[in-house]
C-alpha positions in Angstrom: 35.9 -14.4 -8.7 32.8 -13.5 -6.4 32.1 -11.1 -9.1 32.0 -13.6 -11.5 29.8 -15.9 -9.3 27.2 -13.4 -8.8 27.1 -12.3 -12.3 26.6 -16.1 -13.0 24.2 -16.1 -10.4 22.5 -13.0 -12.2 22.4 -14.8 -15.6 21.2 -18.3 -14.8 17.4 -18.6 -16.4 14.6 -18.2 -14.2 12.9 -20.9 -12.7 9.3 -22.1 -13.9 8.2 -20.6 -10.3 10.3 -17.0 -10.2 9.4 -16.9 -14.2 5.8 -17.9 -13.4 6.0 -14.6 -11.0 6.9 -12.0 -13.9 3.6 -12.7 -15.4 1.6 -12.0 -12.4 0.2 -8.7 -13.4 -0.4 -9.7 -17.1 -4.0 -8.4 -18.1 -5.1 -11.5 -19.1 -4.8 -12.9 -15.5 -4.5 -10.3 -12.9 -8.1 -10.9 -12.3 -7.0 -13.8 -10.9 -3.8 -13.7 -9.5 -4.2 -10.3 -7.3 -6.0 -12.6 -5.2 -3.9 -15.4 -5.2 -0.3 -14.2 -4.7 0.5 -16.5 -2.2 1.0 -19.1 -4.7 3.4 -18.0 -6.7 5.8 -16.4 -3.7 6.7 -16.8 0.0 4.6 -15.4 2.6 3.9 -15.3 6.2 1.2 -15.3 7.9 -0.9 -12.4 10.3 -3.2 -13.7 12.3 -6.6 -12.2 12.8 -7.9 -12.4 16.9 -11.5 -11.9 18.0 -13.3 -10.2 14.9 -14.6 -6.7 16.0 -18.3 -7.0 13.8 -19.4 -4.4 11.1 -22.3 -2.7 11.5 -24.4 -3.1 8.3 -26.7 -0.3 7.0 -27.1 -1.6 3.0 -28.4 0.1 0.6 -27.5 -0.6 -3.2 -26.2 1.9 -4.7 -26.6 2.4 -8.5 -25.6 6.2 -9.2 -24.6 7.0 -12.9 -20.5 8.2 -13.1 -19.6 10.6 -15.2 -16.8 10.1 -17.4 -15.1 12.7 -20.4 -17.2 10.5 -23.0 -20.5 10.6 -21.0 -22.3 9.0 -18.2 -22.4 5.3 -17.5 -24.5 2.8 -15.4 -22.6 2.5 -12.4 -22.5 -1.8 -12.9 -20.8 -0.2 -16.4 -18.6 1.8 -14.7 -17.6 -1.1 -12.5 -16.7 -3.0 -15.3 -14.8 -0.7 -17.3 -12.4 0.4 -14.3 -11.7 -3.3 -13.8 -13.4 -3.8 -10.3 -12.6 -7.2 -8.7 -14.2 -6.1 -5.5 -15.6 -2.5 -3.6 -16.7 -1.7 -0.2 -18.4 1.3 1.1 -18.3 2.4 4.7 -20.4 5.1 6.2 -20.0 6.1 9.8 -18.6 2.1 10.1 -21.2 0.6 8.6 -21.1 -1.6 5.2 -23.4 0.4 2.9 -22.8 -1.1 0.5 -20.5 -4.6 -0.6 -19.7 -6.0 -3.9 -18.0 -9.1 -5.1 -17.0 -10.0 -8.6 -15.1 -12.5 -11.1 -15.6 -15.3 -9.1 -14.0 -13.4 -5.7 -15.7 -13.4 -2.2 -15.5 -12.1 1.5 -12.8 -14.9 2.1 -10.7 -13.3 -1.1 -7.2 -12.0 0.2 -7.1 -9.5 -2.0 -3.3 -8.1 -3.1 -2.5 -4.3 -1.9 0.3 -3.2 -3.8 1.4 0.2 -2.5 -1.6 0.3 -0.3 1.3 -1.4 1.9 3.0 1.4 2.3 0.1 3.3 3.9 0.2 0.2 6.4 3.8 0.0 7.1 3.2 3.8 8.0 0.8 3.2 10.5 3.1 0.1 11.9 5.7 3.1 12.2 3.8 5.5 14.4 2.9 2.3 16.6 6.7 1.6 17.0 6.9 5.8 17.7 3.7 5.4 20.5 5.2 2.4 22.2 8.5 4.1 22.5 10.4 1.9 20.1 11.3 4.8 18.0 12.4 7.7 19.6 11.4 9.8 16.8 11.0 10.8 12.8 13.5 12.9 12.8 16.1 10.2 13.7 18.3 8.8 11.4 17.3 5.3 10.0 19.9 3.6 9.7 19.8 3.7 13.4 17.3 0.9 13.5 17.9 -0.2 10.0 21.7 -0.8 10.0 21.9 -2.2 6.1 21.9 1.7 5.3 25.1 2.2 6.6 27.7 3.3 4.1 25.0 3.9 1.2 23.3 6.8 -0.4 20.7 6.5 2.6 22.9 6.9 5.2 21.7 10.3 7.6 18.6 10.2 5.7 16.1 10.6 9.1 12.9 8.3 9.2 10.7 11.4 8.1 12.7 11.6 4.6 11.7 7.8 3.9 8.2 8.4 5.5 8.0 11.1 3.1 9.3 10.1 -0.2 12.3 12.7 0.3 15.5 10.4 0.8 18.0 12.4 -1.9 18.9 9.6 -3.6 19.4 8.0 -7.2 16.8 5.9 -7.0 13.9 5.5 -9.5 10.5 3.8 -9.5 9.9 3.8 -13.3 11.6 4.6 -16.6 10.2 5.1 -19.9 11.7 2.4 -22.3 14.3 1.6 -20.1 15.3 -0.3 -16.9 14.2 1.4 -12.9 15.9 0.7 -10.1 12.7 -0.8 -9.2 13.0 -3.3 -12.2 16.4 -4.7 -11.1 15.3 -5.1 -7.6 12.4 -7.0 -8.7 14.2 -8.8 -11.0 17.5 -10.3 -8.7 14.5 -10.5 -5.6 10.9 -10.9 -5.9 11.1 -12.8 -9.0 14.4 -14.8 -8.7 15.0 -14.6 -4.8 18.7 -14.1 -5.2 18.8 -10.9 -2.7 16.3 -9.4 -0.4 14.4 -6.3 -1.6 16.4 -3.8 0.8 19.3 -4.9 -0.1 20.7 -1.5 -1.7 24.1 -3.0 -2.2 24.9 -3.2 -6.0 22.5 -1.3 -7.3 24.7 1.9 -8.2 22.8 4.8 -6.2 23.8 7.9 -5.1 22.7 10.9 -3.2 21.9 13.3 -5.6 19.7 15.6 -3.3 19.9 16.5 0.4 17.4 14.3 2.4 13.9 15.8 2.7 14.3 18.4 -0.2 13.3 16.8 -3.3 9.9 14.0 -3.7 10.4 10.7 -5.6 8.0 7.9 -5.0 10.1 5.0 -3.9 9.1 1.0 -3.2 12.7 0.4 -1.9 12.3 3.6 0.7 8.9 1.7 2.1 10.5 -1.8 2.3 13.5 0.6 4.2 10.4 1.6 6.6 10.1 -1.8 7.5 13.4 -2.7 8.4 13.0 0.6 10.6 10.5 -1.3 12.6 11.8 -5.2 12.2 15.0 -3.3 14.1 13.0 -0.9 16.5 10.8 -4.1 17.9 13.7 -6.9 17.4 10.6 -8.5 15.4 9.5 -9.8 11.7 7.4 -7.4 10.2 4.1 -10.3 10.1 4.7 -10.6 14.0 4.5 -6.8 14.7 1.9 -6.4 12.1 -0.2 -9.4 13.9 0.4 -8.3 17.4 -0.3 -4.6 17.3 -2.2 -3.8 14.4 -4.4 -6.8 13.5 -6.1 -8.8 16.5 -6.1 -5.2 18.7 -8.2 -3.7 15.6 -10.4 -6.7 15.7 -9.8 -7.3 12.2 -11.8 -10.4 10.8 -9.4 -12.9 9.1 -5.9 -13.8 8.4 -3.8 -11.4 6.3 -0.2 -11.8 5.2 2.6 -10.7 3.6 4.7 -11.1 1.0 8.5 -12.3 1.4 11.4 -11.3 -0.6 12.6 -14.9 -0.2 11.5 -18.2 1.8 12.0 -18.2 5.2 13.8 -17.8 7.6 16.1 -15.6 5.3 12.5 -14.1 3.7 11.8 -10.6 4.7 8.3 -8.9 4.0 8.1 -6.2 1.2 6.9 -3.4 3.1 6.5 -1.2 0.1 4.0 -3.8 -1.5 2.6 -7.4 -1.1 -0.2 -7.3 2.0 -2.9 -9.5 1.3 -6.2 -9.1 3.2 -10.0 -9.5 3.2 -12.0 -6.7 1.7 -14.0 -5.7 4.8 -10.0 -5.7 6.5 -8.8 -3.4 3.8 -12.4 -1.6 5.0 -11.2 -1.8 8.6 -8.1 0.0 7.9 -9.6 3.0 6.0 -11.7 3.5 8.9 -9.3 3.3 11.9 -7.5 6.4 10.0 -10.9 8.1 9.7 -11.4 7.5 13.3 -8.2 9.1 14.5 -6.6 5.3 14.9 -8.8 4.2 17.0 -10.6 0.6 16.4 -12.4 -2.4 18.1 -12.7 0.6 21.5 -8.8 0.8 21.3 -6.4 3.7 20.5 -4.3 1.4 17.7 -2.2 4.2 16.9 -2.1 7.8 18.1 -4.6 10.7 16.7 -1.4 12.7 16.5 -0.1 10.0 14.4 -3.1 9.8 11.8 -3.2 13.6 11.4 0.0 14.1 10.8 0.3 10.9 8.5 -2.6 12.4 6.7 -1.8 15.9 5.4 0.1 16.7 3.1 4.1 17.3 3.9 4.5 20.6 2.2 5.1 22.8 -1.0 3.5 22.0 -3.9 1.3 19.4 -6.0 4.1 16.0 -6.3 2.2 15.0 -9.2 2.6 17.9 -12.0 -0.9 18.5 -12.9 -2.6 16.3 -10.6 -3.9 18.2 -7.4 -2.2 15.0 -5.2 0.0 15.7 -1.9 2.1 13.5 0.2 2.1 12.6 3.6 3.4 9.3 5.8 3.1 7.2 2.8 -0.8 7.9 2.4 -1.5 10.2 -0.3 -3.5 13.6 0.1 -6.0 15.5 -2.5 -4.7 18.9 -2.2 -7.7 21.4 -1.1 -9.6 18.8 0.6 -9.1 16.4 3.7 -9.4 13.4 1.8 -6.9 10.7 2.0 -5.8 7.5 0.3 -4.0 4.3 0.1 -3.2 3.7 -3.3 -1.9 0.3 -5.7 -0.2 1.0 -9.2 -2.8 -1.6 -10.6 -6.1 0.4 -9.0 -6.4 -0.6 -5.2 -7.3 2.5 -3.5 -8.4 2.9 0.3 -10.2 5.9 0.1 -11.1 8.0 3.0 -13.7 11.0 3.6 -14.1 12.8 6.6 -16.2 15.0 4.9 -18.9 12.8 3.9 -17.7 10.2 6.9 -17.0 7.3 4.2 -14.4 5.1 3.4 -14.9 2.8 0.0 -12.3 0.5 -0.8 -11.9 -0.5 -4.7 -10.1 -3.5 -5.1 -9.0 -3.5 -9.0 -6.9 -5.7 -11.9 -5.8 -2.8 -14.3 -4.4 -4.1 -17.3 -1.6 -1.4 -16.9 0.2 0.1 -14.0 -1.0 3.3 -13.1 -2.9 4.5 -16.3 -4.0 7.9 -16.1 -7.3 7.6 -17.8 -7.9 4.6 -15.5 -6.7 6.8 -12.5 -8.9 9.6 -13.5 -12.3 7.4 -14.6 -11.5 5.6 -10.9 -11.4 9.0 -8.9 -15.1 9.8 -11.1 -16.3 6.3 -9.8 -15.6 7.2 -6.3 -16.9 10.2 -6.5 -20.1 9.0 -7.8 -20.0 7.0 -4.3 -19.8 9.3 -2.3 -22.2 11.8 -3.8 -25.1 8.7 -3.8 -24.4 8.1 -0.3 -24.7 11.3 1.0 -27.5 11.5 -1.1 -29.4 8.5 0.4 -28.6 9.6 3.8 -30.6 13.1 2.7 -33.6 11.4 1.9 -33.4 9.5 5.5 
């Protein structure tokens, strides 16, 4: 009979809200609704404290980028990777800041997996304050739903790196991900919350820490790691020890699975922040996680989170390494949060720079976009250094 239920459950149609929520990345709209998630599903807030201020060193940049079919103007270029919004940092300072399609500094501006780079640095804050006793503890030590499932022994450091040995899968070509089924009976429909692995089947098919496989589900595991370390809600923790410490400037939030008080926050996807905020994350990594004259989260923490975990390229073809959720470009020390519909964080010790490109892909993850969106940052980085030459 409960069987039964649920499947009815399952099959009722969705309402104009949960179907209103399966269109959210449509192309037609995105450039809308990426900054306006928290109408169509439950959030909570993060507070934002006293704002630690941006230095401001502008300079408008305008350098041509260089893609397979020839050079474009960089306003072009802007356009044709679908730009709602970009920031450039240099040693801190806003170099340059760009608003577009009706967006502006007040925007909160959707992450997707860029969360996951955050819920990483919410982990090594647990580990510094001693609520963790370490990576290579199991998580279902603090995250008891994962007893009895696939992720059961899997340590902390498997989920931090993508490596938990099980079933699970992100996407599937012409067919239905595990992903898709979680979205469909959670974020959409708010039957279950997001980490609820029960009932969806998986298995472990490789021994923990072995094997990469990008994973939403293993992020939103990371942050019932830290709701269970700290005894609170992921927005609480995020609030107290990450944003009014780092001074950032205004209210963020996250995501729910379902309304409160049952709601629980993604994790793996679904903060919502300022610009200039997404800016003040990229550089507290660059600074060793330091912000505002605080140590946020340990140096240790950033460089290890930062370099890539080991063996070879996880992308075939693609020079792209993994650490603590933050992804790695194998051969340099560059670093970078990264959203399946063009949100990247990314960070350059080298050239001391951090430009955040806050985008409304038509399509998730599309190579050519991927590859025309590395050329554009590129581009940045090259003018500013250059402008700093001529100083």
């Amino acid at each position: 009979m409960a069987v039964l239920l649920a499947g009815a459950a399952a099959a009722q149609p969705l309402s104009p809200l949960a179907e209103a929520r399966t269109h959210v990345g449509d192309a037609d709209i995105n450039v809308v609704t990426f900054r306006a998630m928290d109408a169509f599903f439950p959030s909570a807030p993060v507070a934002a404290g006293r704002a630690a201020k941006l230095p401001e060193r502008r300079s408008a940049l305008s350098p041509e980028v260089r893609f397979a079919d020839g050079a474009a103007p960089f306003e072009a270029a802007l356009d044709r990777t679908y730009t709602n919004a970009l920031l450039v940092l240099r040693d801190g300072a806003i170099v340059d800041e760009r608003y577009r399609n009706g967006s502006g500094p007040d925007s909160r501006f959707t992450s997707w997996s860029v969360a996951k780079s955050i819920t990483s640095i919410l982990i090594g804050i647990a580990l510094d304050k001693g609520m963790i006793g370490g990576v290579g503890e199991p998580a279902d030590k603090y995250a008891p739903v994962l007893k009895g499932t696939a992720f059961e022994g899997a340590t902390i450091e498997d989920l931090l790196t993508m490596r938990d040995g099980t079933s699970y899968t992100e996407q599937v070509p012409n067919g239905e991900s595990t992903l898709d089924r979680i979205k469909r009976r959670s974020s959409y429909a708010n039957f279950t919350g997001f980490s609820d692995v029960t009932g969806l089947g998986l298995t472990r098919i490789h021994a923990p820490g072995t094997h990469f496989n990008y994973s939403t589900l293993t992020s939103s595991l990371l942050a019932r790691v830290v709701e269970g370390a700290s005894g609170m809600t992921l927005a609480a923790f995020t609030e107290k020890y990450l944003w009014k410490p780092a001074g950032m400037e205004a209210s963020a939030y996250w995501q729910l699975d379902r309304s409160p008080p049952e709601g629980l926050a993604l994790g793996g996807s679904g903060f919502n922040a300022t610009l200039r905020d997404f800016g003040r994350i990229g550089q507290l990594m660059l600074d060793g996680g330091r912000a505002n004259g605080k140590q946020i989260v340990s140096k240790a923490w950033v460089e290890k989170s930062t370099r890539h975990f080991g063996g070879g390229p996880v992308i075939p073809g693609a020079p792209r390494g993994y650490g603590y959720q933050w992804w790695t470009m194998l051969g340099t020390d560059r670093f970078e949060a990264i959203g399946i519909h063009g949100q990247f964080v990314s960070v350059d010790p080298a050239t001391r720079t951090v430009v955040v490109k806050l985008s409304y892909w038509p399509e998730k993850g599309g190579q050519k976009l991927t590859i025309e969106t590395l050329a554009l940052l590129d581009a940045v980085r090259g003018a500013v250094s250059a402008q700093e030459g001529k100083q």
